[in-house]
Every structure is written in structure tokens, then in C-alpha cells.
N, C-alpha and C positions, 0 to 999 in steps of 0.2 A: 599191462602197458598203459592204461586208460587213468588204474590207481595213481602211477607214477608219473603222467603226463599232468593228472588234478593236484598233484602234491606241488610240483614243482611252482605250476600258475599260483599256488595258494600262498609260495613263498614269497612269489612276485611281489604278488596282493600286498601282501605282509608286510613285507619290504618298503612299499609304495609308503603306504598308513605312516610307517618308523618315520621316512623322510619329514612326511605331510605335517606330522603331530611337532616335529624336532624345530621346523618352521614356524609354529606356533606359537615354542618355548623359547626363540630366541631373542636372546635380550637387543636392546635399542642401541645402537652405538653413539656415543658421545661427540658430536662434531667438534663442542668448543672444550678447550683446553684454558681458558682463564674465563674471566664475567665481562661483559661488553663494555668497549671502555666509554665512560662520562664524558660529559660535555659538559665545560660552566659557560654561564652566560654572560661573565663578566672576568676579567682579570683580575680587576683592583677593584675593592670595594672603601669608601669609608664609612662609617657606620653612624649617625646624628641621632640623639634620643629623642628629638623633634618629631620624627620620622617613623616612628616604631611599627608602624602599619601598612609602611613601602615597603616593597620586594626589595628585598637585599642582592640575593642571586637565583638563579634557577639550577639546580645540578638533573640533567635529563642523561639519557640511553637509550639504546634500538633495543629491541626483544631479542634475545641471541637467539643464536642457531645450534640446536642439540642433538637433532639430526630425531626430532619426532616432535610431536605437540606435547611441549611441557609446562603444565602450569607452577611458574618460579613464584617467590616471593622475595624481595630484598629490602637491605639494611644499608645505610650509610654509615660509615666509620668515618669522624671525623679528627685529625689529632694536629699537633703543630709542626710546621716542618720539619722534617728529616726524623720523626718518631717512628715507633714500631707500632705503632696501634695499639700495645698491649694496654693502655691505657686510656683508649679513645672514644670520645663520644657516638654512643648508637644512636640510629633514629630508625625506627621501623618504619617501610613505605609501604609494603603490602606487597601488589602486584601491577602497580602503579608505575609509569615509566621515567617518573619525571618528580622532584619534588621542590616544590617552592616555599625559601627560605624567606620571612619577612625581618626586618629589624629589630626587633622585641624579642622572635625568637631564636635567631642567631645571637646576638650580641652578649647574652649569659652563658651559651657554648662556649665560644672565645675567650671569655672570663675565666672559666671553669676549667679551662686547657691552658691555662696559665701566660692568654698574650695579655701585656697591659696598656690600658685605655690608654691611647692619646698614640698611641704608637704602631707604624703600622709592620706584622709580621707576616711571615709563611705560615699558609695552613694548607694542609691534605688532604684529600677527599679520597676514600677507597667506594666500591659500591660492592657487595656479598650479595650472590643471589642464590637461594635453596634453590634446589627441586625435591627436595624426599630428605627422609631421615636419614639418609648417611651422605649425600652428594652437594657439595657446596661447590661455589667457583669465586673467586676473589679477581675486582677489575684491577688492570693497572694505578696507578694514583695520575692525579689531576690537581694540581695545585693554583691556588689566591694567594692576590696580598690584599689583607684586612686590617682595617685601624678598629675598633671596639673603643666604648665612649663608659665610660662607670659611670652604673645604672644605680649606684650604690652609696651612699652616704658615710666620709670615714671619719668618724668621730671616736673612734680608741684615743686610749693615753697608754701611758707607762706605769699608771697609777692604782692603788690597789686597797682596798677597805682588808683587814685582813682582823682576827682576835677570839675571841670565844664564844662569841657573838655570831659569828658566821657559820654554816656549815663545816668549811674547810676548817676553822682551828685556825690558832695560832701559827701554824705551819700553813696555810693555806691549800689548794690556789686561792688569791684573793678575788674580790668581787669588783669588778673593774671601773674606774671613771669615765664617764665622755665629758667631751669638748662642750659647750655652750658657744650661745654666738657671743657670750662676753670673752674677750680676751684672760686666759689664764683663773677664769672660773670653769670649774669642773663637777659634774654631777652623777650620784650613783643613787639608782633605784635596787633596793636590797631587799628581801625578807629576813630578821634579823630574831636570835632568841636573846630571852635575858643572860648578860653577862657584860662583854666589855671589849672596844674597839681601838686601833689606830690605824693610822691612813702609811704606804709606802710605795717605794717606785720599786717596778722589776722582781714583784715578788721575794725581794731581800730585804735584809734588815742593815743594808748599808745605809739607804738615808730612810729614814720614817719622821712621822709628827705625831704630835699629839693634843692632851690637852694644857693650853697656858694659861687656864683660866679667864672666866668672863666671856666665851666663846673665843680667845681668841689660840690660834696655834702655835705650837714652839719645837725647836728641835728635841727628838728624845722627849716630848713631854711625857704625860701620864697618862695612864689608858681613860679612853672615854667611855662611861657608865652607859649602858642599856639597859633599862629598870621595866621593861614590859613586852613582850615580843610581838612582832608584827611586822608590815611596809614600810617601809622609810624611804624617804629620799634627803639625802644627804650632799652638802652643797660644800665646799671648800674654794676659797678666793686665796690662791696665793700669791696674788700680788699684794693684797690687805693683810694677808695672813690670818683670817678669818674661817668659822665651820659652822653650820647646824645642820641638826638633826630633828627634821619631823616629821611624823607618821603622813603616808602620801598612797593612795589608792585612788583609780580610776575603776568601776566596775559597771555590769549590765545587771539591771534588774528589772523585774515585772512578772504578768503572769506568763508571758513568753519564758521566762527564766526557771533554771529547776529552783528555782528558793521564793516564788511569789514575787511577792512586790515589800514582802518583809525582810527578803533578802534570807541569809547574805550575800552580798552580789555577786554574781560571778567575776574575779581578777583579769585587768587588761592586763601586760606584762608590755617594758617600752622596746621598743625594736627601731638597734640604734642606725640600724642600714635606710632606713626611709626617714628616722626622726618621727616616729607614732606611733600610736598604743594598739595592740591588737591584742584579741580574744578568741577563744576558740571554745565553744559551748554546743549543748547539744538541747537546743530551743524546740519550741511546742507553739501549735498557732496558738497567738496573742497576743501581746504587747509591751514592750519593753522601754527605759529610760535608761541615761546612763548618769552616771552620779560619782559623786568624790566621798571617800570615805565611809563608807557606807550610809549616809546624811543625805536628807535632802535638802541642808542648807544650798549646797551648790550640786544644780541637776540639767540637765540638758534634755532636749526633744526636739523634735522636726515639724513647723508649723505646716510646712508646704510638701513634707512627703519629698522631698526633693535631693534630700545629702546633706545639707547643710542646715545647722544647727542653732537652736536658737534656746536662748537658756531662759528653764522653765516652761518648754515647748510643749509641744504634742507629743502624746505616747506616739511612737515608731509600731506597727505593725508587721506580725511576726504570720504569714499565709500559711506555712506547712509544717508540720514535726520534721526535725531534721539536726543533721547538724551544719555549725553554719562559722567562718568567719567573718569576724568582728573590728576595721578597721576606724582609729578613731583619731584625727586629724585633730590635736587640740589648741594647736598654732592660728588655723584656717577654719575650724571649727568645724568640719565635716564629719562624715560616717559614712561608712560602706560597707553594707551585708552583703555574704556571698553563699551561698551553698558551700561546704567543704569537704574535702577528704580526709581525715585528721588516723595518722598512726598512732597505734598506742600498744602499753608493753601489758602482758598482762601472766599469771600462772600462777604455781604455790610460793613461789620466793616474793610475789608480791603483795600487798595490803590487802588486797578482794578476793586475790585465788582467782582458780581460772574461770569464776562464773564472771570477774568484771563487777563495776566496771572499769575499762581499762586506765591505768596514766596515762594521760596523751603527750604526747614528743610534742613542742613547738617546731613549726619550721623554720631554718635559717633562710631568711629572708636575702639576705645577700647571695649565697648559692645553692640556686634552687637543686631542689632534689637532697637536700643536707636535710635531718630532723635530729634534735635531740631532745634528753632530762637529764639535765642536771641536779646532783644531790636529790637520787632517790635514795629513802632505806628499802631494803631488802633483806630477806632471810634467806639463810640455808633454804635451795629448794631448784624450780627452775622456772624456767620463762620464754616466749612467744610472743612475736610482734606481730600482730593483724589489724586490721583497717575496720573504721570506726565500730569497735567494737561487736564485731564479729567474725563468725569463722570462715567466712567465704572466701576472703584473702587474706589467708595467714602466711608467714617465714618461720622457720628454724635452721637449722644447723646439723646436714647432716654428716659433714666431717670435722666439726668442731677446730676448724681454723678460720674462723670469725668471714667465709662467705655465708648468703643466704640461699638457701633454696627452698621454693615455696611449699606449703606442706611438712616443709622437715622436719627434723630430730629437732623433741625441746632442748633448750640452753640449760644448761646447768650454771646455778649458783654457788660456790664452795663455801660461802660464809657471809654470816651477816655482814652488811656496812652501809656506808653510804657511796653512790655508785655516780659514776658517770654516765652515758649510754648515747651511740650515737648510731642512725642510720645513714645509709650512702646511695642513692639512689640516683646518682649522676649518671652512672651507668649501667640503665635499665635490665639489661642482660646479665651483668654481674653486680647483684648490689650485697654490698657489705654491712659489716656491725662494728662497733667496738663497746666492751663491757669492763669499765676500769674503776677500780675501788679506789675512794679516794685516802 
């Protein structure tokens, strides 16, 4: 009776434990069923490039209710009215209740989502807040109306360097004209090989020019001669109906520079969104000049340390190893050095292989987070985009439908040629490639 009466308490016991431990293992219940809805601080915003360093808007939140202490982290989505988001600007906030949007940095959003300056539209605002690896929650949306101001300089034409001469060939793409502030003079900075050029609109060969001799242009004329390869800048007035062609570089040299102060310089390239020359290099403390053609007929420096330029100045002083852009105002005659982050492509299908070092992408200045290279060669092989030539942030491909994922599968190359290559990093979360032979 004793055994049987210790058995049954033991089951009791037993029993008890099962509940007690089952209490332990229970999971948390979820109070909220959507992410806390946003609050803006404004309705209507207009946006003044005057201005870039005022609060544009504030998008804030309460910490929802999960029904435990949960440490969330969220994301703004931001896209244009009535979109799906599938294509919508990220901003990482962290765990942060609140983020504050300034002028400078909203107003290239806006751009990038397709509203146009001067006009004001709907824009959306979702907020996504994690808790854990599998558990998100998306807010209601909350919507503005914003005007955005172009931060951007639009100096395209219709016009097109196109020939044998070029990369592209005779079929092109061609190499584009801008605008000048002369009415109907038009200019293109080109790297060119020996062979033979004409100028046309629309990438077609419905209207072209060419040579009518004496420099001057004629319809259908004759191709025009390239007799040595190199930079050109190339000038066309068609209201005079007039063209030249002469060798045109702006570069950085010194012992800052990887070529000394013997050169050869490192290349600005013109970026036609601002109207100025930038460079992107990977400098050494020291001292640098910047110069025309690789000559120091015509040379610039900084007497006063200060940005602005004074020709046949002071070497410019170069503090750390590093790499750096290089912007070079030659209108206003300034310069600004910056520390940078510069991508570049790099693997067996490229020139160095994967030891580097890498091609670097320029960035599109007009939208940020765009890089490309244009007219690289490439071999049979494959390739890897990572960040200033190393492997700490690198991209591949690991489902070979041109997203990135960091660490991934290399790219494959199917054949040599000359390539186009662009990165998308608009949207941080998903950033894309394109890899197009030309």
C-alpha cells in the first residue's frame, strides 16, 4: 500500500515538472499584426537645392506592442504613389524610432523613383520592422506631396561620334555630344584608336556629317582620319558648320600619384551631370599637381591649401595611403579631394585575374548608387565585383539572373569581347548587374 501510495505522488510530481518545463517552452504571442503606423511631419514638402542641409521631413513611430520585449530593427520603403514597392527605395534605420530626412538626401530619392523636378507628386512611405529571422511586420503607408529640384546638369544631345575609331565600330553605340554654353556648339571627350570617324544623330545613319574639307562639315561627307590613338576632345559648331579634333587630357600627377611626378598621369574623365572633371585613384601620402596633357606646359596647384586653384601653384598634399576622389572644377578652377569607395570588377575573364588590380566602375553621378565600365575587353572566363580592391566586400551571382548576393557564385564570361557592365545599387537590399557585349 505504501509502494503504491509513493508511486502515485511520484506521478503527481512528474506531472507537476511536464506542466512547469511546458511553461518554459512556450513561445511569445504576437500582439501586433501589421508594423506601427508612421507619422510625417509634414504634408507637402518643396524641396530648394539652396537648402540641402534643412530637414526636409521627419518620418517617426511608437515601438509596437509584441506582446514581450523585442528588440526590432526597421527599414523605410519608399516609392511613388500608388506603387507596389517592388521597386522602392530602402533606408536602413536600425532600431531607431524616428528618421530624419534632410534635402540633399531626399531629393536624389525622388529623382531615382521617377518624380520630375519642378513638379510636385505622391510619394509613400511604408516602415518594415524585423524582430528575428523569419518574422517581419509591414506599416500601413503614409503619404507626401513633394516637388524635387535637379540636382543634375542636362547636357545630352541626339548626337553621336560613331566609326572605327571608336570602340563601338561603325555600328556603334556612339559616343555622345554635350551641350556647351555656346548655342549649337557641341562637345565630346572620347578615347579614340587609329582609324576613322563621323559625327550622327540617333545612332542612325539617317542624317550624319562628315569631312568637307579645310575643317569644315558637309552632309554625307568623308570619314575623318585618326592617325594616332589617344583623348580627344572634339568640338562641332553647327551653326558655322565647322569641327576639330585635338588630343585633350586633364590628369593627376606627383609623388602622391602611382606614376611619380614622371607620370603618366592618372586620367580625369568629364562628368556631364555637374559639368567637371573627376578622377578616382588610389594615392599614397605625398604630393600631387594636376596638369593638361600630360605637360607641364599648363599645370595647376593650391597656393593657399584652400580648393582653389591657382596655375603653376603649390603641390596639393596627399596625408594618407588610400584611395581617394578627385573633383576638378575647371570653369571655377577648384579641386576637392575626398576619401572614396570605388567598385571594381575583377577575375580570370579580366586583364589582372583575380589577384587585381581591379577596373574600377565610375560612378554615375547623376544617380547615385549607379556605377559602371564601359567598353572593357574581356576573355572567356569569369568575374567579381568588390570594393576598392579587396575581398572583404565582394558580389556574385548566385542564381545567375543578373541579382547580387554578397559573397556569391563568380559570373561567368561566354566569350571574349568588349563589354558593357553596370552596377545598381539604388536599392541596397537588392542590388543588381547588367553584363552586355557590345
Amino acid at each position: 500500500m505504501k509502494k503504491s501510495m509513493f508511486k502515485i505522488f511520484s506521478l503527481f510530481v512528474f506531472s507537476l515538472g511536464l506542466i512547469s518545463c511546458e511553461k518554459e517552452f512556450l513561445k511569445p504571442i504576437l500582439t501586433a499584426t501589421t508594423g506601427p503606423n508612421i507619422t510625417l511631419s509634414k504634408s507637402a514638402i518643396v524641396l530648394v537645392k539652396e537648402q540641402i542641409a534643412a530637414e526636409a521631413v521627419t518620418v517617426s513611430w511608437p515601438k509596437p506592442d509584441y506582446g514581450f520585449n523585442a528588440a526590432a530593427t526597421y527599414t523605410l520603403l519608399i516609392d511613388k504613389k500608388g506603387g507596389d514597392f517592388s521597386k522602392a527605395a530602402a533606408i536602413t534605420v536600425g532600431g531607431d524610432l524616428k528618421k530624419v530626412f534632410n534635402v540633399g538626401e531626399l531629393n536624389p530619392i525622388l529623382l531615382q523613383l521617377g518624380l520630375k523636378a519642378g513638379v510636385a507628386a505622391g510619394v509613400d512611405f511604408k516602415l518594415q520592422s524585423v524582430i528575428g529571422p523569419t518574422t517581419s511586420f509591414i506599416s500601413p503607408v503614409a503619404s507626401i506631396t513633394a516637388t524635387p529640384f535637379l540636382d543634375k546638369l542636362d547636357l545630352s544631345t541626339n548626337w553621336g561620334v560613331v566609326g572605327s575609331a571608336t570602340p563601338g565600330g561603325w555600328n556603334g553605340p556612339d559616343l555622345p555630344f554635350y551641350k556647351t554654353d555656346a548655342a549649337n556648339v557641341l562637345v565630346a571627350y572620347v578615347d579614340l584608336a587609329v582609324g576613322e570617324i563621323k559625327f550622327r544623330t540617333d545612332n542612325k545613319w539617317d542624317y550624319n556629317i562628315g569631312d568637307g574639307g579645310a575643317g569644315a562639315l558637309k552632309v554625307n561627307g568623308d570619314n575623318i582620319k585618326v592617325n594616332a590613338a589617344g583623348t580627344y576632345k572634339i568640338t562641332i559648331d553647327l551653326t558655322k558648320n565647322t569641327f576639330t579634333v585635338v588630343p585633350y587630357t586633364w590628369g593627376v600627377v606627383g609623388s602622391g600619384a602611382p606614376n611619380g611626378w614622371g607620370g603618366p598621369d592618372v586620367p580625369f574623365w568629364y562628368d556631364p551631370a555637374t559639368d567637371q572633371w573627376r578622377a578616382i585613384a588610389k594615392l599614397v601620402k605625398g604630393e600631387i599637381k594636376i596638369r593638361f596633357n600630360n605637360d607641364w606646359a599648363v599645370n595647376y596647384g593650391d597656393d593657399g591649401a584652400n580648393g582653389s586653384l591657382e596655375a603653376g601653384g603649390a603641390n596639393i598634399a596627399i596625408a594618407a595611403d588610400g584611395f581617394y576622389l578627385v573633383t576638378f572644377n575647371q570653369k571655377e578652377l577648384k579641386v576637392k579631394i575626398e576619401t572614396y569607395k570605388v567598385w571594381g570588377i575583377v577575375g580570370s575573364a579580366t586583364a589582372n585575374g583575380w589577384g587585381g588590380p581591379d577596373t574600377k566602375f565610375r560612378p554615375d553621378f547623376g544617380n547615385e548608387g549607379v556605377w559602371y565600365i564601359n567598353n572593357i575587353s574581356l576573355s572567356a572566363g569569369e568575374v567579381k565585383f568588390r570594393l576598392n580592391d579587396d575581398w572583404g566586400v565582394n558580389y556574385g551571382d548566385d542564381g545567375a539572373n543578373g541579382s547580387l548576393e554578397a559573397g556569391g557564385a563568380n559570373i561567368a564570361v561566354g566569350a571574349a569581347g568588349v563589354y558593357n557592365v553596370k552596377l545598381d545599387f539604388r536599392n541596397p537590399n537588392a542590388p543588381t548587374y547588367t553584363l552586355i557585349k557590345n
